[in-house]
C-alpha positions as CSV (number, residue, x, y, z in Angstrom):
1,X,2.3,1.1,-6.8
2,X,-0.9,1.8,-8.7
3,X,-0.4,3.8,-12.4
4,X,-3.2,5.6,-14.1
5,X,-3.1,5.2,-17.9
6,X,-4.3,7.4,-20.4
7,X,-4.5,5.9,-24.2
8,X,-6.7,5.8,-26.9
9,X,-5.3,4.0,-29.2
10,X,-6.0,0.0,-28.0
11,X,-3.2,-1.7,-29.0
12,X,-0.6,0.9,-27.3
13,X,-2.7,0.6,-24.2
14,X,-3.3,-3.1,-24.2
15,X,0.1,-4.1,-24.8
16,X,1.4,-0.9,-21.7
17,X,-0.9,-2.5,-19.6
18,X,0.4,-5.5,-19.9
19,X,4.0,-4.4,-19.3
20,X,3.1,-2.9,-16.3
21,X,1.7,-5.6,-14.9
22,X,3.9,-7.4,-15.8
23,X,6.6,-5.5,-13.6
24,X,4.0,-6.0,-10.9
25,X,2.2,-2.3,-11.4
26,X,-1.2,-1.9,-10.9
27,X,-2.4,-0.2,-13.7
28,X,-5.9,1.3,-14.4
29,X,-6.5,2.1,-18.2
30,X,-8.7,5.3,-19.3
31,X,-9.7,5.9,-23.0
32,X,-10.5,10.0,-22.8
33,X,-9.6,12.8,-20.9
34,X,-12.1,13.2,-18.9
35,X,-12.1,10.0,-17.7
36,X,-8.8,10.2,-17.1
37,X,-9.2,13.5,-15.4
38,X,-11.6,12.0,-13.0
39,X,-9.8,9.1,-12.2
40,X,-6.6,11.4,-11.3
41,X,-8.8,13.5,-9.3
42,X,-9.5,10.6,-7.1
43,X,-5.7,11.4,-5.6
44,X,-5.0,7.1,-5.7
45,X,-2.3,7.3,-8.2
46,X,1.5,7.3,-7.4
47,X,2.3,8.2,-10.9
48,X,-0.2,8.9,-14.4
49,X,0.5,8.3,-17.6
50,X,-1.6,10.7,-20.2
51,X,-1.4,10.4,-24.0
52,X,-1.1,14.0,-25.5
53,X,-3.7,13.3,-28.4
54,X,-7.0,11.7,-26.8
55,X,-10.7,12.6,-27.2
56,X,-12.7,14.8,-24.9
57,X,-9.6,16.0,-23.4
58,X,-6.4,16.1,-24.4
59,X,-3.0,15.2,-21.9
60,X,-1.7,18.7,-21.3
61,X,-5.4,20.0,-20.7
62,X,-5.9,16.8,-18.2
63,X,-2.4,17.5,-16.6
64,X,-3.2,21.7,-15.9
65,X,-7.1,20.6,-14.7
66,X,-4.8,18.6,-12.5
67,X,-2.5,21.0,-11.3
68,X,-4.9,23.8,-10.9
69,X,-7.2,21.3,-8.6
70,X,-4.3,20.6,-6.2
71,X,-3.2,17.3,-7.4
72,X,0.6,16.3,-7.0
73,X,0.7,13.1,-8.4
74,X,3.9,13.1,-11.2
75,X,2.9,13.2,-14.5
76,X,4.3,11.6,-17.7
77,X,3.4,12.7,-20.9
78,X,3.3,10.8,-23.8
79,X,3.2,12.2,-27.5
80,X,4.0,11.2,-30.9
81,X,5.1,15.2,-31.2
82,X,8.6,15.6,-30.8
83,X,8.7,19.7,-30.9
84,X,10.3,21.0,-28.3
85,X,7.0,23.6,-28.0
86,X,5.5,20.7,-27.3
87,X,7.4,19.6,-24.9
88,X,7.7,23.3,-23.5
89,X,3.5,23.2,-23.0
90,X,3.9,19.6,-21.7
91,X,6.1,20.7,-18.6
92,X,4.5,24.0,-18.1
93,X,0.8,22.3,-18.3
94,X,2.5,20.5,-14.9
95,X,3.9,17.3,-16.5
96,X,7.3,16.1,-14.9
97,X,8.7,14.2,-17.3
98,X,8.0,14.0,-21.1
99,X,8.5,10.4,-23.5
100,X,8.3,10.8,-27.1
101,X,6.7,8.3,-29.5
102,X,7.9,5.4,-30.5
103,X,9.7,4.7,-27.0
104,X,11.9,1.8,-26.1
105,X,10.2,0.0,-22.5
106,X,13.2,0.1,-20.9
107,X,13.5,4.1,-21.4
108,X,9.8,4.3,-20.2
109,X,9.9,1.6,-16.9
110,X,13.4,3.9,-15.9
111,X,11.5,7.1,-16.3
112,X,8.7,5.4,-13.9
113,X,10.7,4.2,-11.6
114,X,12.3,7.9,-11.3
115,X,8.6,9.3,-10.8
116,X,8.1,6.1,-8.5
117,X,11.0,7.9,-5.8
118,X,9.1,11.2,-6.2
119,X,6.0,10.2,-5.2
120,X,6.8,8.4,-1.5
121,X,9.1,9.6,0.9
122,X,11.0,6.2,1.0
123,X,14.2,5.5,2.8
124,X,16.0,2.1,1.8
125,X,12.4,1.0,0.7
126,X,11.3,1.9,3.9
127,X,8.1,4.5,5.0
128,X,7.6,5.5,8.6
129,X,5.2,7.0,10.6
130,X,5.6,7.5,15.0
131,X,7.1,4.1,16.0
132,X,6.6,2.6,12.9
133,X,8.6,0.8,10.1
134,X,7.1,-0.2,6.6
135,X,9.4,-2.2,4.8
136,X,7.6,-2.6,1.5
137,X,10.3,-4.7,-0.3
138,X,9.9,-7.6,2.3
139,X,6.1,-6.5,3.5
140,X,6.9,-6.6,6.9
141,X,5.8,-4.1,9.4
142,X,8.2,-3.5,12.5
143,X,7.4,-1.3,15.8
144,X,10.5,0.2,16.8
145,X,9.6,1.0,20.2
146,X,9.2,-2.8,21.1
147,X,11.3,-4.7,18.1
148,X,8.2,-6.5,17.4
149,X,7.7,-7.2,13.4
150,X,4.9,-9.1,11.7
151,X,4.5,-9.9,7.7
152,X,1.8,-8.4,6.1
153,X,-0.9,-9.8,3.6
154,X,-1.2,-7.8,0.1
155,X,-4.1,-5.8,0.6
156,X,-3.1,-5.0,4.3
157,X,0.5,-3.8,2.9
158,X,-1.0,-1.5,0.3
159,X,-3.7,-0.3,3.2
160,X,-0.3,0.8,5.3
161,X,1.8,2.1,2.0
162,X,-1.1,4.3,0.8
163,X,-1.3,5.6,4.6
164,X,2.1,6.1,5.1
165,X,2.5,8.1,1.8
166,X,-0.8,10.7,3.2
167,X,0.2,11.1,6.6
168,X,-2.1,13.6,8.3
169,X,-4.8,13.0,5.7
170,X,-8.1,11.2,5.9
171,X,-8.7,8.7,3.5
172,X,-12.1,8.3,2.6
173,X,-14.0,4.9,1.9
174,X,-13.9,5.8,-1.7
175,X,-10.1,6.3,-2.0
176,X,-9.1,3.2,-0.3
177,X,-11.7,0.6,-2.1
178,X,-10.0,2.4,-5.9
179,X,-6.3,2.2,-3.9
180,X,-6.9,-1.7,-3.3
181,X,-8.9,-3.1,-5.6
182,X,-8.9,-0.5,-8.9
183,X,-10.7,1.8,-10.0
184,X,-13.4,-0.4,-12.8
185,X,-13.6,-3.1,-9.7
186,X,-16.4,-3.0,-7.8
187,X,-15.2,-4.0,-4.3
188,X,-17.8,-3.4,-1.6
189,X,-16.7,-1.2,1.3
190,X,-17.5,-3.8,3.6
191,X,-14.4,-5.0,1.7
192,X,-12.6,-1.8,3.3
193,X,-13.6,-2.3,7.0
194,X,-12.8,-6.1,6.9
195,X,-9.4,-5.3,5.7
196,X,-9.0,-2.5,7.6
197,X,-9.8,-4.9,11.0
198,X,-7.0,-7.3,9.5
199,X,-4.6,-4.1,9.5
200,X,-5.7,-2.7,12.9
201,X,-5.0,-6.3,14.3
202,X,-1.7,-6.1,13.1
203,X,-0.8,-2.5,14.6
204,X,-2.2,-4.0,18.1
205,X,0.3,-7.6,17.7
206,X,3.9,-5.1,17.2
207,X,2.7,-2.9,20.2
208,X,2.8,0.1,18.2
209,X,1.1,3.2,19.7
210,X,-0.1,4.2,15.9
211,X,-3.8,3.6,15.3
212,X,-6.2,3.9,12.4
213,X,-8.7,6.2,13.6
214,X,-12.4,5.8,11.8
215,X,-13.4,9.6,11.4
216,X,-17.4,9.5,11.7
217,X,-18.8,10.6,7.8
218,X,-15.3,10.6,6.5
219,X,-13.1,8.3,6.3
220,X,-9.7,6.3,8.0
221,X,-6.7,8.4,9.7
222,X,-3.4,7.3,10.5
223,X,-2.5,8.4,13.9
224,X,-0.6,8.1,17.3
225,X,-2.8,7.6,20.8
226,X,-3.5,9.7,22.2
227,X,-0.7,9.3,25.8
């Protein structure tokens, strides 16, 4: 699961990053709010985490930018405001959930993990699509129609998980290469297409009649065959 953060302050964000991470979340940091902004706009995020007070753009202007440009991810805000006006414009600026500062992590990793069931349409830790079965807990893909599973690498499981959770969307070159490898890395999209040939490969060995579809000028679809 990949988090956006939004934080100016270093030590909050260095030492948030590193919780996350350290809970195995992939975690890109942003500084301002219009960095933050763009980054959300990239629609790679299962969940972001703005600051209320940040340069350039504060969290409930970044959250209604958001909103009003068609983005779903959920949004927590953080604030050192404890008002319940702000928390009012919070919510109605199209937050979901609202931490105040200081924080305890456990209250915060809960509140994530709450956002985290919002944001896929999971079933046992499973995601499905036609014949198919993503098990994401054991990274094993499974075609239903012939009972043929096969375990995933890393990058070829978040490939699937992103997919699965935009079914009936194309997912462009850009998208994917932030998805995988982050939003400050600068992954080639050669990188895309090789890993994308490692995931197609393992579509083919289950038997599944789901394909990934290349859509000329675009981007990657998720799809059945054509019968």
């Amino acid at each position: 699961m990949r988090i956006l953060l939004a934080e100016d302050e270093k030590r909050m964000a260095a030492a948030l990053v590193a919780l996350l991470k350290q809970e195995k979340y992939d975690v890109d940091h942003m500084s301002d709010g219009a960095s933050a902004l763009a980054a959300l706009e990239s629609g790679v995020y299962d969940i972001a985490v703005l600051d209320v007070m940040m340069p350039e753009m504060n969290g409930f202007e970044v959250a209604r930018r958001a909103r009003n440009n068609g983005i779903k991810t959920p949004i927590l805000m953080l604030t050192a405001k404890s008002q319940l006006d702000d928390k009012v414009e919070g919510l109605d600026s199209g937050a979901d959930d609202y931490l105040t500062k200081p924080f305890q992590t456990k209250e915060l990793l809960a509140r994530l993990r709450a956002l985290g069931r919002r944001s896929a349409s999971f079933q046992d830790g499973s995601l499905k699509f036609g014949d198919l079965s993503l098990d994401t807990a054991k990274a094993t893909l499974t075609c239903n129609s012939t009972g043929q599973s096969v375990r995933l690498g890393e990058k070829e499981l978040r490939i699937l998980e992103y997919m699965f959770g935009n079914q009936g969307q194309i997912m462009t070159r850009e998208q994917l290469a932030v998805k995988i490898w982050g939003f400050e890395n600068e992954a080639e999209y050669n990188n895309v297409e090789v890993y994308m040939s490692f995931t197609r490969k393992k579509l083919a060995f289950v038997g599944s009649k789901v394909e990934i579809k290349a859509v000329r000028g675009l981007g990657y679809e998720l799809r059945e065959k054509d019968v």
